[in-house]
N, C-alpha and C positions, 0 to 999 in steps of 0.2 A: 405477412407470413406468420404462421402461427409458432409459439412456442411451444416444442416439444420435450424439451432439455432442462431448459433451465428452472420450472420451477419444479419439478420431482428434485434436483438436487438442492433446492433451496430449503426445499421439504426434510431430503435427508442429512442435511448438515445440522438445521434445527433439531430435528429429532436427536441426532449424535449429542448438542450442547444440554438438551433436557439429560438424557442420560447421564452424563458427565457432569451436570449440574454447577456448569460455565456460570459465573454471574458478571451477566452482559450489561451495562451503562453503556446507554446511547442518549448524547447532547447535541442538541443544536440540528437532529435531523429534516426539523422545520423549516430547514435552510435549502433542501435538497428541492430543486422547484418540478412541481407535480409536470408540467407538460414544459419541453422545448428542450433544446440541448446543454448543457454543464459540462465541465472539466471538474472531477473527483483526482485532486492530488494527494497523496496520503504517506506519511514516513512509512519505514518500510526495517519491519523489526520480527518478521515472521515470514514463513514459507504460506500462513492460515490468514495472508494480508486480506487479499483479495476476498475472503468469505468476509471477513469483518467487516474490511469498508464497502463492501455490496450491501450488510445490514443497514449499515447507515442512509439507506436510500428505499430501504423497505417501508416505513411511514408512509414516504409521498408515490410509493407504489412503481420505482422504478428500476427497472433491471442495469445493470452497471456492464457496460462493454471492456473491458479491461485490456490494456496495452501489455503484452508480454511475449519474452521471447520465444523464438522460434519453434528450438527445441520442444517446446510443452506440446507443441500442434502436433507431431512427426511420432513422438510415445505411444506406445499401441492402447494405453491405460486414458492418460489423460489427453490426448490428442482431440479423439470421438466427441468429449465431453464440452474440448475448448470449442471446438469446431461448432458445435450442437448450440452454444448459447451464444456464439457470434460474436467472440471474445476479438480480437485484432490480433494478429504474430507480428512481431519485429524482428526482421534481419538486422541487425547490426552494422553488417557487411552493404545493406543497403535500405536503408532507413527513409529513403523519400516516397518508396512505394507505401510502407505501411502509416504515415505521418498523412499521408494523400486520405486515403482510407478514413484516421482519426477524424480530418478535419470532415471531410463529407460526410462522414456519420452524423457528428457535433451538428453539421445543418441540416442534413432529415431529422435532427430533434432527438437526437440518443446523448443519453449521459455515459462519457466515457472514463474510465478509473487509469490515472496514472503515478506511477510511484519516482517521482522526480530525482532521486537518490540514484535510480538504477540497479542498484545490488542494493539486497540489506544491510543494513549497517550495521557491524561487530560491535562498536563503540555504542549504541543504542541512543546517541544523540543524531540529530538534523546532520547532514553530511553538505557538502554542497552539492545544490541542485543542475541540473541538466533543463535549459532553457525550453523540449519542448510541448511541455505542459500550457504556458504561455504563450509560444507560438500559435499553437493549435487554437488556441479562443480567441485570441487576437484577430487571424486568418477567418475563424467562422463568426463573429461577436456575439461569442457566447462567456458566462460566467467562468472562474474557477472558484472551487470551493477547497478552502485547506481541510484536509482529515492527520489528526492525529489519532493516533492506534496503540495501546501497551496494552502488556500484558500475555500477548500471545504466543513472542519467544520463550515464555516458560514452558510452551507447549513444543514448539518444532523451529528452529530456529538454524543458522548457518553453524558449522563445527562443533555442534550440541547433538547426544543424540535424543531422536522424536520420545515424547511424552505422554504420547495420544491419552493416554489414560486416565492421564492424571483428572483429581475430580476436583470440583469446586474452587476451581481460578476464575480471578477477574480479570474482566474481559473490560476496558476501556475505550469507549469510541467518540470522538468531539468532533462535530463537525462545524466549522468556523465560518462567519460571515462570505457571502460573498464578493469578487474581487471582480468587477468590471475593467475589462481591457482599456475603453472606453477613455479612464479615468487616468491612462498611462502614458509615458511619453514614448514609453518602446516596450518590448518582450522584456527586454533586460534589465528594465526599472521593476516591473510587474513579477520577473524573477525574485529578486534583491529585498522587494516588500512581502514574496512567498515565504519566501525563507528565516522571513524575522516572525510571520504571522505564527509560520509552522512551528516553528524552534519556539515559541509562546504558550502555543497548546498544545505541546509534546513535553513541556515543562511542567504545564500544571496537570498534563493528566501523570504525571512521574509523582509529583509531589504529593497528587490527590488520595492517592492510590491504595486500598483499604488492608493492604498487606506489606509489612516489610519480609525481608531474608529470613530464614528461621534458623541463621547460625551464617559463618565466614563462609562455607564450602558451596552456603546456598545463594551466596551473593553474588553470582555472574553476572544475573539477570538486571542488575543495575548498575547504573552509570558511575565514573569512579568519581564525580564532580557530587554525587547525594552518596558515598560513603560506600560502591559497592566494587568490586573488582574485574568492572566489564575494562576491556581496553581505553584507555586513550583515541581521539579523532585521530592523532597521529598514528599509534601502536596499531591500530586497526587498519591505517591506509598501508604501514608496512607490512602489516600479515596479506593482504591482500596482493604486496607486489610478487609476495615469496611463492603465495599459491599459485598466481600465472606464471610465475616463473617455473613452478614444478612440472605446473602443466606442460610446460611446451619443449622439456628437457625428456626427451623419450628413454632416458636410464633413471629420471625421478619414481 
């Protein structure tokens, strides 16, 4: 089937970062394997995740099928779009349909992107992961590849508002060894070793990182462990209990 969708907007997203004058570092893309199927796990520190870590697969010339919820399909905006590049939807409410989906894809040879966090992370570190990233490679014996991503929440990020504008931010993208199932004794070993790999190179692209704060009021955007004022792992999983709880209080 041919692609009609997805690379006009791969076209137009570049063009937006030339504009804007994004300065994008991408590592380790050589990692991304040119033909067969891969699992793309990547933290998850932006709403502009999924454009990033798709770059990261642009070298070896492949399109990233990306796991995401429901909701984005059913939008009259970006619905067409998800739809169009053969993106995956995740019901929540039932997960084994779209999980079916991933793994089959994984063995017709597609690289699929998954953000093992689930929501982004307020606190801007590694959050603990959601087993099924792993699964799915296991199931098909295909790689996972860790991606870490910074940088992006300074653009559009959860309780911030959108930045689109802003020019000349670094764009950070590592793409880390690959992790054969293979080499595992279960999902949940090959989890355990995700999340040490991830939190590694979520570390050093924090520390690599060619701009600090330019003052206290501009330091959300980093972690309070490297001196900046984003939440706590903790403080972040309690904002998050408060805002579903808003949610589902229909006088919030």
């Amino acid at each position: 089937m041919p692609e009609l969708v997805y690379p006009p907007v791969i076209a137009a997203a570049k063009a937006m970062f030339r504009v804007l004058d994004l300065k994008i570092t991408i590592e380790g893309a050589h990692h991304v394997p040119r033909t067969g199927g891969a699992v793309m796990a990547s933290n998850h520190v932006s709403y502009l995740d999924f454009i990033f870590c798709g770059l990261g697969a642009q070298e070896s010339r492949r399109l990233v099928r990306f796991m995401a919820k429901k909701s984005v399909f059913t939008h009259k905006v970006s619905g067409p779009l998800m739809r169009g590049m053969r993106h995956i939807p995740v019901d929540r409410r039932a997960g084994t349909g779209s999980y079916n989906e991933a793994v089959n894809a994984l063995k017709r040879g597609e690289v699929v992107g998954v953000f093992p966090e689930a929501t982004i992370s307020r606190s801007f570190v590694v959050k603990e992961l959601k087993s099924g990233a792993t699964r799915m490679a296991t199931a098909a014996g295909v790689p996972v590849l860790p991606v870490a991503l910074w940088g992006g929440q300074r653009l559009w990020t959860k309780a911030r508002p959108r930045t689109l504008t802003r020019r000349h931010v670094p764009i950070t993208i590592l793409v880390g060894e690959p992790m054969d199932p293979a080499t595992y004794a279960d999902a949940n070993a090959m989890t355990a070793d995700l999340k040490t790999r991830l939190t590694a190179l979520v570390d050093r692209a924090q520390r690599e990182y060619p701009e600090s704060p330019a003052g206290p009021e501009d330091s959300w955007w980093l972690p309070r462990h490297l001196g900046g004022t984003a939440p706590t792992l903790e403080e972040a999983a309690e904002l998050e209990v408060r805002r579903r709880s808003a949610a589902a209080d229909p006088w919030a």
